[in-house]
N, C-alpha and C positions, 0 to 999 in steps of 0.2 A: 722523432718529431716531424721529419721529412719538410724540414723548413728548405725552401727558397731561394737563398742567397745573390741570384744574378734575376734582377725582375728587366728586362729589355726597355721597356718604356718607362724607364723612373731618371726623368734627369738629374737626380741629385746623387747618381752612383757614381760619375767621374768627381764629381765634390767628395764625397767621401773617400774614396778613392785616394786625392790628392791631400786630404788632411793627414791620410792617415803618414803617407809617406812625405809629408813635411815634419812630422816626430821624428822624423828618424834623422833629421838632421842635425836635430837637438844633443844626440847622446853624445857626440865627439866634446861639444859643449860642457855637459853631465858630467862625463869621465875627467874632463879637464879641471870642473870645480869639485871633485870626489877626491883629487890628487892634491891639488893645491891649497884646496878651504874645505876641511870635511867638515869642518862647523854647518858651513853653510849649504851644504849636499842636500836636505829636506828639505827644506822652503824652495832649494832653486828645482827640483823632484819635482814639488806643488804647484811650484809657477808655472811648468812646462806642460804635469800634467792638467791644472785649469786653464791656458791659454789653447791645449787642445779642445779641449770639450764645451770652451767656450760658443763657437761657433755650432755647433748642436744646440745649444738653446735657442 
């Protein structure tokens, strides 16, 4: 497809960038409610993953 990935003049690449690596801070999070509450492992998944992609809309 020979897509693109790094466009130079696109200021919204360090935002992305930084959203993406604020997920990651989540999982310590994740793991901790996967051990403790596995009830509730799905929804806290769903919150995490729509609080990311939030900011894309």
């Amino acid at each position: 497809m020979k897509t693109n990935w790094k466009v130079k003049d696109n200021p919204l690449q360090p935002l992305g960038l930084w959203m993406n690596f604020a997920q990651l801070i989540y999982f310590p999070f994740l793991i901790f409610i996967l051990i403790k509450y596995p009830d509730y492992f799905i929804m806290t998944y769903a919150i995490i993953k729509g609080a990311h992609l939030f900011p894309h809309a």
